[in-house]
KEDOPA-187177 format. One line per 3 residues: number of its first residue (from 1); their letters; for each residue x, y, z of N, C-alpha, C, CB. Coordinates in steps of 0.001 Angstrom, whole numbers. Glycine has a CB too. Example, Ala and Ser with C-alpha at 12.3 -4.5 7.8 and 13.67 -1.06 7.14 Angstrom:
REM KEDOPA-187177
1> as> 13190:-5690:7800:12300:-4500:7800:13200:-3300:7800:11308:-4473:9046 | 12850:-2250:7080:13670:-1060:7140:12900:30:7870:14084:-598:5725
//
This chain:
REM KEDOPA-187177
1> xxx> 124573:141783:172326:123956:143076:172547:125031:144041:173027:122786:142978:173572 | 124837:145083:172338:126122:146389:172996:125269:146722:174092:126606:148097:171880 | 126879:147811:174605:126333:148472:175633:125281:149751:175837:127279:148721:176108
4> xxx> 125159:149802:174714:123928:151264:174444:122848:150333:174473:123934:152406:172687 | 122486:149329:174014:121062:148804:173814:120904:147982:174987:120792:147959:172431 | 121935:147347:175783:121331:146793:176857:120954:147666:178029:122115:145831:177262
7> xxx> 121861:149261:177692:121391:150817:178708:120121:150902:178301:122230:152518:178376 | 119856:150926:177305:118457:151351:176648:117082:150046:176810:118864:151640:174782 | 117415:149224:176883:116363:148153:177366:116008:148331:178750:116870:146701:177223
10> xxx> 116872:148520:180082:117307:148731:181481:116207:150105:181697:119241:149061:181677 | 116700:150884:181087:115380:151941:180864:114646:152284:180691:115089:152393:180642 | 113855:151052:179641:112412:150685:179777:111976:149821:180680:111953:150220:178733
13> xxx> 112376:149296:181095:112265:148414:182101:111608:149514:183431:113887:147617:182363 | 112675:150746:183744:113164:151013:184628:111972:152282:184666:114735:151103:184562 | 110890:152663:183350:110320:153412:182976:108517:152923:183185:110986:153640:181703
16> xxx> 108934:151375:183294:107654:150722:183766:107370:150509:185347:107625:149365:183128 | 108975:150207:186119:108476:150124:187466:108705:151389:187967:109086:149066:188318 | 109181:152384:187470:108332:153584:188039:107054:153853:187893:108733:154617:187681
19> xxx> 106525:153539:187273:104830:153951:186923:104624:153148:188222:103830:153295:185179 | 104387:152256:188772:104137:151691:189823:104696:151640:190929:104026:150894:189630 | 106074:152180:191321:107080:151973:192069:107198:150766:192528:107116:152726:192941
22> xxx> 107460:150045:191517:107818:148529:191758:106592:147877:191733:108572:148187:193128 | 107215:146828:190964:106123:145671:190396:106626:144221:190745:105947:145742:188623 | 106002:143329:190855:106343:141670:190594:106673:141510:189054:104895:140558:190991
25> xxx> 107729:140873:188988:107725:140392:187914:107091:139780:187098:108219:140055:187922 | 106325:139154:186974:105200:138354:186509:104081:139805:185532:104317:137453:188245 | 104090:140716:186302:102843:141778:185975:103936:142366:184910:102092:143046:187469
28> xxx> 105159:142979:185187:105759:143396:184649:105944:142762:183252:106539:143546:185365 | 106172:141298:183044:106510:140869:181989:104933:141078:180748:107115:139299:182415 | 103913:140962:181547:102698:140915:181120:102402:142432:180664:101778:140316:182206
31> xxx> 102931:143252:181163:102636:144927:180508:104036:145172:179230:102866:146498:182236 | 105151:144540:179773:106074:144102:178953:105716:143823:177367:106521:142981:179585 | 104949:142843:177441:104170:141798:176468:103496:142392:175691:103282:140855:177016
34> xxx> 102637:143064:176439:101241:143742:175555:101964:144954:175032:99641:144271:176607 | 102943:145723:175370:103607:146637:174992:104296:146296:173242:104619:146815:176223 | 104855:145256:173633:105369:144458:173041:104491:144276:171172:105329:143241:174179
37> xxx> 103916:143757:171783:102848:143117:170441:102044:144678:170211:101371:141424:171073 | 101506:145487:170939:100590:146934:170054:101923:147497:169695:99362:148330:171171 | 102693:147664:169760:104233:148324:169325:104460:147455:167924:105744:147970:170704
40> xxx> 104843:146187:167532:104981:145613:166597:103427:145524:165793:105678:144426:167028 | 102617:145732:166521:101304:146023:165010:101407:146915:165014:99717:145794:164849 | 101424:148352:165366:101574:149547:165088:102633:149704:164019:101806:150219:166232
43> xxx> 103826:149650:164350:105075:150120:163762:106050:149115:162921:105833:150653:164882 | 105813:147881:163417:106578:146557:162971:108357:146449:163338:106361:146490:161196 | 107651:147520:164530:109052:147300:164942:109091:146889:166651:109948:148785:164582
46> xxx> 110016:146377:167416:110029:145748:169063:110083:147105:169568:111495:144610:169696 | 110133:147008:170451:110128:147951:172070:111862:147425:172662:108367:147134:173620 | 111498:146438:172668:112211:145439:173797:113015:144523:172837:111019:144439:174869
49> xxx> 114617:144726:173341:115358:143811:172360:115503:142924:173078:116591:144163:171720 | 114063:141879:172772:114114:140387:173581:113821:139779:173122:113615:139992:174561 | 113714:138562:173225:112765:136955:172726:111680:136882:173951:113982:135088:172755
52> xxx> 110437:136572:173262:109225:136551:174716:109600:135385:174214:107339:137207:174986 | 109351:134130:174867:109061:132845:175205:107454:132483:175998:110287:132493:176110 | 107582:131363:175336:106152:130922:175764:106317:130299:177360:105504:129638:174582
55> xxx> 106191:130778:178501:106037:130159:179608:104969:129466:179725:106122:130861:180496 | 105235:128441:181067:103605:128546:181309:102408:129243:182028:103381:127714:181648 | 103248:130149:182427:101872:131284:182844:101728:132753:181915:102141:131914:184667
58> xxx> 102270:132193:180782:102388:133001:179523:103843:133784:179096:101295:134074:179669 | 104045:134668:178423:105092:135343:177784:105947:135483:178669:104824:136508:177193 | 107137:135509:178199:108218:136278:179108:109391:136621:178635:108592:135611:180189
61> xxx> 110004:138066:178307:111102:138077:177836:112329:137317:178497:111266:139253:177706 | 112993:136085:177548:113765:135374:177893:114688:136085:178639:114157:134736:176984 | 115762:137033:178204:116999:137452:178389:116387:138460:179906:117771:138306:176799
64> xxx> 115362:139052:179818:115415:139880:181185:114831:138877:182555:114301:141401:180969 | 114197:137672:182119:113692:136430:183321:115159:135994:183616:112521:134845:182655 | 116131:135878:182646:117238:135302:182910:118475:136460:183913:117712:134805:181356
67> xxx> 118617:137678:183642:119023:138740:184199:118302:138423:185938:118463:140160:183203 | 117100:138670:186194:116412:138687:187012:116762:137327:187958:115173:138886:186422 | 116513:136349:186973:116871:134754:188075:118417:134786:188465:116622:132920:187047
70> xxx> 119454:135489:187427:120895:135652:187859:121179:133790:187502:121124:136380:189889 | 120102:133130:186754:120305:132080:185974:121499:131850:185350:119497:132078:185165 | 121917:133051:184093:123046:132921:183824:123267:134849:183639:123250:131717:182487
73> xxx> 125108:134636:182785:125132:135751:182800:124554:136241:181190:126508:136104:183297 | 123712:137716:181406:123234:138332:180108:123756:139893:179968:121549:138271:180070 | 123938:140209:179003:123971:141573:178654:123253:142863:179268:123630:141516:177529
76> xxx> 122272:142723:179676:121908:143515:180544:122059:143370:182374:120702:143579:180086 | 122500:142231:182846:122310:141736:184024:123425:142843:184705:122556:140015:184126 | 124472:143321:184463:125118:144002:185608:123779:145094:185538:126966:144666:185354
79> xxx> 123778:145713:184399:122706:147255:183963:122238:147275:184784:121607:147488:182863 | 121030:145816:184971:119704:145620:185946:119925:145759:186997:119029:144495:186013 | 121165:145158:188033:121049:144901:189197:122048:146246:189590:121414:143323:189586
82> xxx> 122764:146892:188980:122202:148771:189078:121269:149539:189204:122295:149435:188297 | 120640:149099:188742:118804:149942:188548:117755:149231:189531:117926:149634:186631 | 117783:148378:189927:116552:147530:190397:117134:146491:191563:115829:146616:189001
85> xxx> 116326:146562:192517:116592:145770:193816:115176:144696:193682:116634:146953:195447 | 116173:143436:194160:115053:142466:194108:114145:142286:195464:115680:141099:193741 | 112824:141788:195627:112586:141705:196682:112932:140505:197571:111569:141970:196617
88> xxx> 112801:140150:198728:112986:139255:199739:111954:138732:200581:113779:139729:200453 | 112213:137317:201204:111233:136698:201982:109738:137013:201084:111304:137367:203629 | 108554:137133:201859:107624:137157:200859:107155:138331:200194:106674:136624:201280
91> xxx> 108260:139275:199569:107819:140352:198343:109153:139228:197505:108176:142740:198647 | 109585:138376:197285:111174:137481:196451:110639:138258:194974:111218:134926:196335 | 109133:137997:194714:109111:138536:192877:108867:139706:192527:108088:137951:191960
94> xxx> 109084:141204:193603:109287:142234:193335:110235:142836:192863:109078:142586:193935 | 110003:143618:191727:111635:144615:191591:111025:146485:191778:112634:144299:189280 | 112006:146591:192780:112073:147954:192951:112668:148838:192124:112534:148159:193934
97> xxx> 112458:149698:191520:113651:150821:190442:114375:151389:191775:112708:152532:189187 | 115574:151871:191847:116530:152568:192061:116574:154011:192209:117169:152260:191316 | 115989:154569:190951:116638:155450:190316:115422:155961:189348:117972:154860:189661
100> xxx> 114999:156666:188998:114253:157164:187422:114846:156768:186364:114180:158665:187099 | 113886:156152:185596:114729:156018:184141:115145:157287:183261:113837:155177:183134 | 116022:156909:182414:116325:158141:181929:115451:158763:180411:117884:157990:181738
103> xxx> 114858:159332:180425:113927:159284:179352:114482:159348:177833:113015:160392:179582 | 115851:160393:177843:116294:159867:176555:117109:159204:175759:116359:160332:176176 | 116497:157855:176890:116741:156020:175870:115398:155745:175523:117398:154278:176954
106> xxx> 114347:156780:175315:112581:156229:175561:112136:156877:174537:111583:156683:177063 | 111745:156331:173353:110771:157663:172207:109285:157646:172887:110505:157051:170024 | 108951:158951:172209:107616:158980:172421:106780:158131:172360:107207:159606:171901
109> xxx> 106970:157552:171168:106049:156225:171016:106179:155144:171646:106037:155729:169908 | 107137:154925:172122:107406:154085:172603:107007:154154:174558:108751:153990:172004 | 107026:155364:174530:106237:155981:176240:104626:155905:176317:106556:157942:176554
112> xxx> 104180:156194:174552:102967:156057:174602:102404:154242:174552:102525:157012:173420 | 102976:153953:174280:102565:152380:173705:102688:151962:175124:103707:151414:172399 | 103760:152277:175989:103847:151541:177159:103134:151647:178560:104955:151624:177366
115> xxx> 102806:153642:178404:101883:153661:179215:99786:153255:178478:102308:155278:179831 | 100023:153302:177536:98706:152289:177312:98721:151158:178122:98576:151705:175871 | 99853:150204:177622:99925:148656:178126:99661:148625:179717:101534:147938:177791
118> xxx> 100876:149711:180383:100702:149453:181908:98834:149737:182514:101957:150751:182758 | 98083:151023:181589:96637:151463:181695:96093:149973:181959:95950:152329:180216 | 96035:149458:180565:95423:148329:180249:95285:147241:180754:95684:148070:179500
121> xxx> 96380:146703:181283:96665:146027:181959:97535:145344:183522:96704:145929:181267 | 97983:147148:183846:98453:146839:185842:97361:146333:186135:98774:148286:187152 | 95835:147421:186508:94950:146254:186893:94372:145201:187036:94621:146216:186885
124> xxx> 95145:144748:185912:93975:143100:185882:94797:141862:186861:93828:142180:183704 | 93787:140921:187346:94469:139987:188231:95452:139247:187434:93509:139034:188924 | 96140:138229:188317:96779:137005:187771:95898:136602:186540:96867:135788:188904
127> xxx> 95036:135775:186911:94870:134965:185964:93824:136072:184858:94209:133436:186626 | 93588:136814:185038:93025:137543:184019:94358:138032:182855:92188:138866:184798 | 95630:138350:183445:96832:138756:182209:96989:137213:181919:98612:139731:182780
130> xxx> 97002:135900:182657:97317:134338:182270:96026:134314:181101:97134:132958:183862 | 94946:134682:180836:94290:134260:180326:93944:135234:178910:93467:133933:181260 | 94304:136330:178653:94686:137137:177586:95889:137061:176904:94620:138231:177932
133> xxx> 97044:136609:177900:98389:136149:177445:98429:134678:176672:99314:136089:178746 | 97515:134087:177193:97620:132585:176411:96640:132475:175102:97113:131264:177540 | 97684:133073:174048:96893:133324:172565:96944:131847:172275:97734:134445:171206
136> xxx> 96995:132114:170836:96900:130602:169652:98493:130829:169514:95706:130725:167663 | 99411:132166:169600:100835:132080:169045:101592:131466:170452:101503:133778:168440 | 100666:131921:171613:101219:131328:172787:101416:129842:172923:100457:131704:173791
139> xxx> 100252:129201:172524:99804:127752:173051:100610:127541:171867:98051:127105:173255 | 101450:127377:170526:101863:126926:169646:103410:126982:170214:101381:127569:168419 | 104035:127965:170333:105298:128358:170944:105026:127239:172545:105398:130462:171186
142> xxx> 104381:127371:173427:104534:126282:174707:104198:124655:174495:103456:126776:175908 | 103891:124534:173590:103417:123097:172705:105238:122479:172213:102071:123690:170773 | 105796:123700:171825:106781:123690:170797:107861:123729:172119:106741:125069:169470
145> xxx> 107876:123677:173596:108768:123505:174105:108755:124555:175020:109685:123319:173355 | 108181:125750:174707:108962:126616:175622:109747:127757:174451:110181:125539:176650 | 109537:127824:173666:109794:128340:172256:109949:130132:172426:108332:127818:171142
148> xxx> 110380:130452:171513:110397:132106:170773:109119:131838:170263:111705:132635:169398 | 107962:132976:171317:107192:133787:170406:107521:134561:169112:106777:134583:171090 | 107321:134103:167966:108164:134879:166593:107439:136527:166740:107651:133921:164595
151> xxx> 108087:137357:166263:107525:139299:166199:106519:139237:165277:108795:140699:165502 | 107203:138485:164318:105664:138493:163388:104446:137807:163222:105822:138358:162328 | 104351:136512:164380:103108:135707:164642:102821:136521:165572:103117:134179:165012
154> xxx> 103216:137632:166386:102736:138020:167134:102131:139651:166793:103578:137719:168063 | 102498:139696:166197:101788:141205:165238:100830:140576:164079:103273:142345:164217 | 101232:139495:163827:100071:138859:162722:98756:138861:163892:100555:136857:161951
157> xxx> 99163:138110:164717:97831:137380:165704:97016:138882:166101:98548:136315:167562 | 98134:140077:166192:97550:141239:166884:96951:141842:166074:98332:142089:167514 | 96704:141593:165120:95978:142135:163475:96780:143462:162748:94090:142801:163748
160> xxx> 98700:142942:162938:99084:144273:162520:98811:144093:160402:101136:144585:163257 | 98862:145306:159794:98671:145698:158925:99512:145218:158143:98529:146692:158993 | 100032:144775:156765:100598:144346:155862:102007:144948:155604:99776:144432:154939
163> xxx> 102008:146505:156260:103708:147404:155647:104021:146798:157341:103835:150033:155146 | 103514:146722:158803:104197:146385:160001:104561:145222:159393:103458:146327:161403 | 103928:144128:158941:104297:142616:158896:105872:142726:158570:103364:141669:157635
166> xxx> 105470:143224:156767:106458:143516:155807:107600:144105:156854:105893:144606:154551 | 107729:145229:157702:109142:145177:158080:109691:144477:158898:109517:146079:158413 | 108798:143911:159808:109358:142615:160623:109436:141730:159754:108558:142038:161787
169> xxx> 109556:141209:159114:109916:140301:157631:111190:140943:157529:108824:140518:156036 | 111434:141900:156904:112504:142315:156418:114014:142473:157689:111944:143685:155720 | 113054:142910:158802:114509:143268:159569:114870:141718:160745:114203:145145:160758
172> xxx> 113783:140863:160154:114362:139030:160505:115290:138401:159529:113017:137810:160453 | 115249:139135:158296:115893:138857:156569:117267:139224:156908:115201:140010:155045 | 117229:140770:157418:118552:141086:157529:119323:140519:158938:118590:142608:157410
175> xxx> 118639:140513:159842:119549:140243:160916:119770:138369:160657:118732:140828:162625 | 119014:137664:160247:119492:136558:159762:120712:136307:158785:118545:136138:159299 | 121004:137297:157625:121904:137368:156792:123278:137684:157287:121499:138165:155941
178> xxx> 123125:138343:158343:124058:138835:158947:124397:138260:160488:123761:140145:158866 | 123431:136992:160649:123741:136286:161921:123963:137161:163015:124895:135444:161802 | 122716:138057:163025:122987:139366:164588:121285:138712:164912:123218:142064:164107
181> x> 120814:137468:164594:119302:137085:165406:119447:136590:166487:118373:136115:164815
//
């Protein structure tokens, strides 16, 4: 990942825990998610240049859980821990923003899709996002290990339309051909 797209991921990120001034991670990944999938049935294209993985308390973009745990090192991880303070003692799964995101790394659509998701779903409890998050593409991907949710089982499952499918098809064709997946 360059350095423009891991600025530009950091900023959505950074565009969600402002709406809340800081979130747990867990909620975050879950507005993340749903963002995620109405964005790829809509448009057939990501939000978020990530891999969700099937956890077991549902989705989670791999590369920003990994930034966040400081697990290993990722492409966005210095970005993040610029922008976002982790919490401590018992807030540990909060992240605070810093700073305002900058809005133009953010399209419109992409502000609209996300403040839907956060609408839709900040409120709901734990196990109410655990229990909307755990689709048929979920339980297949956590069956499978712990797996990549694929973009297009997940816009299929979301009932995207035949031209969204078709370009997530196509831009898995090319970035496969060209070994940038």
């Amino acid at each position: 990942m360059d350095n423009f797209t891991a600025k530009k991921y950091v900023e959505h990120v950074l565009y969600i825990l402002n709406k809340a001034g800081g979130l747990d991670y867990y909620k975050l990944f879950k507005i993340m998610y749903f963002a995620q999938r109405s964005y790829l049935k809509e448009y057939g294209l990501s939000i978020f240049p990530d891999k969700f993985c099937a956890l077991p308390n549902g989705p989670a973009p791999s590369m920003l859980y990994d930034a966040i745990k400081q697990s290993q090192y990722t492409p966005i991880t210095t970005t993040l821990n610029e922008a976002v303070v982790k919490g401590s003692d018992d807030a540990f799964y909060m992240l605070i923003p810093t700073r305002q995101a900058d809005l133009k790394y953010i399209s419109q659509a992409a502000r609209d899709t996300i403040d839907w998701a956060y609408d839709n779903y900040f409120p709901k409890t734990f196990n109410q996002l655990k229990d909307e998050s755990h689709t048929k593409v979920w339980e297949e991907a956590f069956n499978a290990g712990g797996k990549e949710m694929l973009p297009y089982d997940i816009a299929r499952e979301a009932g995207a339309n035949s031209e969204a499918l078709e370009s997530i098809q196509n831009d898995l064709s090319f970035k496969q051909a060209f070994q940038c997946a």
